[in-house]
C-alpha positions in Angstrom: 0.0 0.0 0.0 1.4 3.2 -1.0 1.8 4.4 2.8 2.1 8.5 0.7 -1.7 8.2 0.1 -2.5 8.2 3.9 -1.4 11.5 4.7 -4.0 13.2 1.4 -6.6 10.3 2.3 -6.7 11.2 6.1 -6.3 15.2 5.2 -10.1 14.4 2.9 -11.7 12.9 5.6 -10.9 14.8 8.4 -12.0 17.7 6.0 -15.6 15.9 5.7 -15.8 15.3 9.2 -15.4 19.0 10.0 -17.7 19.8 7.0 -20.7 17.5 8.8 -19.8 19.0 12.0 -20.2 22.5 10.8 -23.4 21.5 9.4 -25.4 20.2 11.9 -23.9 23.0 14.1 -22.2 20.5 16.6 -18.7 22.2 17.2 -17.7 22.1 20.8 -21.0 20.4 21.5 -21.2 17.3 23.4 -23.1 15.4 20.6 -20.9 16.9 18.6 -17.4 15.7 20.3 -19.5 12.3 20.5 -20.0 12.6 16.8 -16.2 13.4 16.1 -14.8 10.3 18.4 -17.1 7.4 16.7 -16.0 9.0 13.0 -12.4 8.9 14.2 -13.5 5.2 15.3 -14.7 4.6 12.0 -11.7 5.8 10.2 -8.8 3.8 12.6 -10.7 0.6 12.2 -11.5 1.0 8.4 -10.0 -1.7 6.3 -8.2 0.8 4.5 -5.8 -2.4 2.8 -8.3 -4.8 2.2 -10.5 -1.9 0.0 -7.6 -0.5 -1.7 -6.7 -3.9 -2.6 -10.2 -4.5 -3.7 -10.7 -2.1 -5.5 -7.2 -2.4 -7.3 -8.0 -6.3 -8.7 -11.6 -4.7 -9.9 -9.9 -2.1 -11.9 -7.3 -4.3 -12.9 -9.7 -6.9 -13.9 -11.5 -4.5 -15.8 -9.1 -3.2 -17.8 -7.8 -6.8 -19.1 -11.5 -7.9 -20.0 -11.5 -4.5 -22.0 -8.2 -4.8 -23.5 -9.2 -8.7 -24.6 -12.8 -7.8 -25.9 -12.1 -4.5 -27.8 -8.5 -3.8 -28.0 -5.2 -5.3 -29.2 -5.9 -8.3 -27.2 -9.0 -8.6 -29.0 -7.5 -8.3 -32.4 -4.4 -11.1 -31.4 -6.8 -13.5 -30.3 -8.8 -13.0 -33.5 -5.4 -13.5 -35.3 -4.5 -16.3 -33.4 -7.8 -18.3 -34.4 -7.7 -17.3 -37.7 -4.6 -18.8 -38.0 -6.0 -22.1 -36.6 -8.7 -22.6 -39.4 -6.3 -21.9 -41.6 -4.3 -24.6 -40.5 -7.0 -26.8 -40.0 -8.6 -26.0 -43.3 -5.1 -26.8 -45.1 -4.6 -30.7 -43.0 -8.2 -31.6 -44.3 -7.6 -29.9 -47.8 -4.7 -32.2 -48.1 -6.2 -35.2 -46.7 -8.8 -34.9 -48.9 -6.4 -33.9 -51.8 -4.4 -37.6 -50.6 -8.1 -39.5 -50.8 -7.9 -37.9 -54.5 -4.8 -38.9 -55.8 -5.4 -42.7 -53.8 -8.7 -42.9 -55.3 -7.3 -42.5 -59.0 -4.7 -45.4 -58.9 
């Protein structure tokens, strides 16, 4: 995990925190302070890892299907089993062209 994140991550959050604070009008409050300690809870025990990793593989995965269905991917494996009937096509053109030349003996 790219532990240079955290710092921007944390900065966002803490930001949004404030911003909800300020809007219900809860600074210095008790609900507010209340408020403040159980999103600090949240954050700490967030599976910050797990989600980042998560949310890596999707993308990741993503972007192969993509590349595979529509881009050079696409067009290799297209090449690739073109090249296979081709090769196919030519063994049973030249069986057949063998039964031929047996048949006219």
């Amino acid at each position: 995990m790219n532990i240079e994140a955290l710092p921007q991550l944390r900065l966002e959050i803490e930001h949004l925190k404030y911003t909800i604070l300020a809007q219900l009008g809860l600074r210095g409050s008790e609900l507010g302070e209340c408020l403040s300690k159980e999103v600090d809870k949240a954050i700490n025990s967030y599976p910050w890892e797990r989600k980042v990793q998560e949310v890596t593989h999707a993308a990741i995965t993503s972007h192969i299907e993509h590349y595979f269905k529509y881009g050079n991917g696409s067009r290799a494996i297209k090449s690739a089993v073109e090249e296979g009937f081709r090769n196919v096509t030519k063994i049973v053109s030249d069986d057949l062209s063998t039964e031929k030349e047996g048949d006219g003996e």
